[in-house]
N, C-alpha and C positions, 0 to 999 in steps of 0.2 A: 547460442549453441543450437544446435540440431539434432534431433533426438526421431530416425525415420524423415519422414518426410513435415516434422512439425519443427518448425522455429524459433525458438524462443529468447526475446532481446528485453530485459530491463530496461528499463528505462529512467527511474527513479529511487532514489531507497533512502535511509539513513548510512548505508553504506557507502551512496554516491555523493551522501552532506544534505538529503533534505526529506524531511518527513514523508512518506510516499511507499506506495509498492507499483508503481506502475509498470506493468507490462506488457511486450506487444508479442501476440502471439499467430504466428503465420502456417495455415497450410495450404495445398492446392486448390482449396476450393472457398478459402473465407480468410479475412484480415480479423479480428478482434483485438480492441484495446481495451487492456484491464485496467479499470480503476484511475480511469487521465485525471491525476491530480498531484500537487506536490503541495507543501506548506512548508512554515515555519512555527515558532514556538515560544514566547518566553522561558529560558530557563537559569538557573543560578541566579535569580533576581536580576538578568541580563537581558536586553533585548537581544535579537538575533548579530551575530557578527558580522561586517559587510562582506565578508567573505562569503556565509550562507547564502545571504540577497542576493550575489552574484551568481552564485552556485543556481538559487531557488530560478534567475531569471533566462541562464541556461537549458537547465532541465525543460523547465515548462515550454521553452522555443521547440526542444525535439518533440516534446507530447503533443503540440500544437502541428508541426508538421505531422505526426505519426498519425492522429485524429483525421486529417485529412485523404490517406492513405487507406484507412480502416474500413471494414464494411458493419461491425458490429462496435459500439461502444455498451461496454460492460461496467454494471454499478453491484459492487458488495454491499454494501451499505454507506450511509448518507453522511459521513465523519468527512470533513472539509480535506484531509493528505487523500482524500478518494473519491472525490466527488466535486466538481467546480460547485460554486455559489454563483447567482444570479444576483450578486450583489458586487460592489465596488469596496476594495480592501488593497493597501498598498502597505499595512504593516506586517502580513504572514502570510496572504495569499496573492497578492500580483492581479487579483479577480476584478471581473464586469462580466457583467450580462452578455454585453454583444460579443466577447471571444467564449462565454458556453453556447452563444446560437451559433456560431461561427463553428465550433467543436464539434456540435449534434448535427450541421445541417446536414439532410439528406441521408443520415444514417440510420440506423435499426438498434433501439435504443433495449437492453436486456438490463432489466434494472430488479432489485430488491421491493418487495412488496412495504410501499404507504401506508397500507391499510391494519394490516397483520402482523404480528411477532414483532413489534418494534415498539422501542419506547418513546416518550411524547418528543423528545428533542430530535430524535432520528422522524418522528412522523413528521415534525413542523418541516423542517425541512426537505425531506422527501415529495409534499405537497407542493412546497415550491417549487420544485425542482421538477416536478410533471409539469406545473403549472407553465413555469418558466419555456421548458423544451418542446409542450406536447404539438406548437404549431409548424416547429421548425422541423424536427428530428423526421425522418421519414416515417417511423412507427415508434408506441414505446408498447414494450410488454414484460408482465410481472415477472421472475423468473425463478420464485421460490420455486423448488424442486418441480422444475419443469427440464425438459429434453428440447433442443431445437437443431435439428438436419439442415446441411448447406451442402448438398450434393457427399460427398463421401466420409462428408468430415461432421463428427456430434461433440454438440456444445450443452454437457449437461451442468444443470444447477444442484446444491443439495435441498434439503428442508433447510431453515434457518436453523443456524448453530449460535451459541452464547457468546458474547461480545467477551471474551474470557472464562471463567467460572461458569457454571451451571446459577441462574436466577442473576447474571450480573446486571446491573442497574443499567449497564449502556447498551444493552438492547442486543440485538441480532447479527451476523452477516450470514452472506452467504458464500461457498468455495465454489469455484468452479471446476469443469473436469471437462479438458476439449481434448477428441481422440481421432486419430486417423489412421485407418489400416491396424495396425498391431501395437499401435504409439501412443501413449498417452501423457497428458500435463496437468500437473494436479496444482493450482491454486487457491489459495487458503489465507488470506489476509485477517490479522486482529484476533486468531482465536489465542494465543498467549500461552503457544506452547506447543499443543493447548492444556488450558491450565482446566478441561474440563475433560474425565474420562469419557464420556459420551463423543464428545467429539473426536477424540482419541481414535477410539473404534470407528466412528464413521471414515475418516481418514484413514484407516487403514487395511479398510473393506475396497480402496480404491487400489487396482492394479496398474499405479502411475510409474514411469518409469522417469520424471522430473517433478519435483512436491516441489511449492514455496511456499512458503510455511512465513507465518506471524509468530516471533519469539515474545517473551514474556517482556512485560514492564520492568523491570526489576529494579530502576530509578524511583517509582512509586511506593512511599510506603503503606500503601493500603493496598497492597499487594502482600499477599498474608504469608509467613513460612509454610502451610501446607499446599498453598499454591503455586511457590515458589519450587517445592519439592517436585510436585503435579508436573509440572511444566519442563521438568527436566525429566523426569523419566519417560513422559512421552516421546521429546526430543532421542533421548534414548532406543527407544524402539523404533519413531520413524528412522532413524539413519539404519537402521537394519532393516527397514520395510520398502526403502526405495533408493535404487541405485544413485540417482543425484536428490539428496534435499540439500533446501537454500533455504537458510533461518537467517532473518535481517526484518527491518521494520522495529518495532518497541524496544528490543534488546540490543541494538546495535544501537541505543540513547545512552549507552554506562561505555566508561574506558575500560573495563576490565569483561569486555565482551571475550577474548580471546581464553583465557584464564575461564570463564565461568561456563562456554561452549566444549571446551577445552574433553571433554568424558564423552561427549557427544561425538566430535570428531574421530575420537582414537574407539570407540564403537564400529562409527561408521567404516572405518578405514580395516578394519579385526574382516571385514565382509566383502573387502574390493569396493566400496561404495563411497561416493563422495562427501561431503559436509560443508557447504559456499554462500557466501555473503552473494548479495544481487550485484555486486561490482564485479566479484569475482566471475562469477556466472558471463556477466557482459564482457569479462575484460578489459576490465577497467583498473585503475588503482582506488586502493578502498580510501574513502576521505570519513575517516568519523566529525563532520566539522561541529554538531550539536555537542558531543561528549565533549571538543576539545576547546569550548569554547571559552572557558574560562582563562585558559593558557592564551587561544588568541587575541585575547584581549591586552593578556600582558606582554608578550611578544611583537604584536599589529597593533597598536593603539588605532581605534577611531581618529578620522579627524572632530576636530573642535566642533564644526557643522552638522557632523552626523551624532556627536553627543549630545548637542541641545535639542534635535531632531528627538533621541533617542530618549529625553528628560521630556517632552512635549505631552499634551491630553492626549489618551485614546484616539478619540475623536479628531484631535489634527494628525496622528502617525496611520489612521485607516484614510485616510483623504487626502495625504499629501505622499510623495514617493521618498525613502531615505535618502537624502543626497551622498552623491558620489560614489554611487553604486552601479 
């Protein structure tokens, strides 16, 4: 969709079938790719469906053209559905080193701070991940609440915000907010809702006229009922604070995504304002294939091959590729 003279194309979600918020965001004066990454997941005591696989090896073809197309790749923070790994993985990520040099090369890398507001799993790999890119990528630069000019178009960062809750254990992201002329895009990946009022307010200090918004876990149960509450009456008042938000990511992992956004929408809708999964937004049909994958399993059976594949060590399902996929 096109909102002024800014672009904005999904590329990846749990709404397209793969863990991800990836987006490409286009104006006249600069390419930026948010967050090129997609994954998979163990869930229901289930490996992924080869339906996913195929989905996951889809998706990451366009992110891998779209990367090359880009003038900026942009890092929220360092969670593998938003960030490649510099490591080799064929059970949830598709990953190697040489397609993140391949991603980075020549580009202007605006990434989440290493060093600061992050917790030790997002640091370890954050380190790599300079380590990995910093010969390749044309520049890298921290981008907690910094500001960066591309002729008429600004690509601002926030301070880091809570990886969900206020003190949550997993650390930090950052939103980003690219504007041009009188148009702005608000992205906001992993805040879970967000399920922290602080973030709440910062998000709606932004005069974005497209939010994509990170919905709440609500598949986890350590995800608390006041967070759960949190998370929806934010949802609530974003859909009154910006003409299109798009909630997808964590919350589009339950079947009864439609049903529990369901107050959200008819909000937004009370205002002339929209309320859209990342498929919808692309134009796409929405594939929940994580939530339905218990049902694909019974409907599609695996072949025999991909079930002994799928019964195999760790260590042979990250080094060997699912067959038949």
């Amino acid at each position: 969709m096109k909102t002024g003279d800014i672009e904005v194309t999904p590329l990846a979600s749990e709404s397209i079938g793969v863990r991800s918020m990836c987006t490409l965001v286009k104006t006249p004066d600069i390419v930026v790719l948010l967050d090129p990454s997609a994954a998979l997941a163990m869930r229901f005591q289930l490996e992924p469906h080869p339906s996913e696989y195929r989905e996951l090896m889809r998706r990451l073809e366009r992110i891998f053209v779209a990367a090359r197309s880009a003038d900026v790749i942009s890092i929220s923070h360092y969670h593998h559905d938003h960030v490649r790994p510099g490591f080799t993985d064929f059970r949830y990520l598709f990953s190697s080193k040489e397609e993140l040099l391949r991603m980075v090369e020549g580009k202007t890398v605006l990434a989440k701070d290493n060093r600061e507001h992050i917790n030790p799993s997002q640091r370890r790999r954050g380190f790599y991940f300079e380590r990995d890119v910093a010969e390749t990528a044309e520049s890298v630069h921290w981008a907690d609440n910094q500001e960066f000019h591309y002729g008429g178009t600004s690509v601002k960062y926030s301070p880091p915000l809570p990886h969900g809750r206020d003190g949550s254990p997993l650390g930090f992201v950052l939103a980003t907010i690219i504007t041009h002329g009188d148009n702005t895009v608000l992205f906001a990946p992993d805040v879970q809702g967000p399920a922290s009022r602080t973030t709440l307010e910062y998000l709606k200090s932004i005069p974005a006229d497209v939010a994509i918004v990170g919905g709440p876990p609500l598949y986890l149960d350590t995800f608390t009922p006041d967070e759960r509450r949190q998370a929806q009456e934010s949802l609530l008042q974003l859909s009154k604070a910006f003409p299109v938000l798009v909630v997808d990511h964590h919350l589009a992992r339950i079947a009864t995504y439609n049903e529990w956004l369901s107050p959200v929408v008819d909000t937004g809708h009370s205002v002339d304002h929209e309320v859209l999964t990342m498929a919808e937004l692309a134009g796409e049909p929405r594939r929940f294939l994580e939530a339905a994958r218990r049902q694909n399993y019974d409907t599609d059976p695996p072949s025999q091959e991909f079930v002994e594949w799928a019964s195999s060590s760790d260590e042979f399902k990250s080094a060997n590729k699912p067959p038949g996929v």
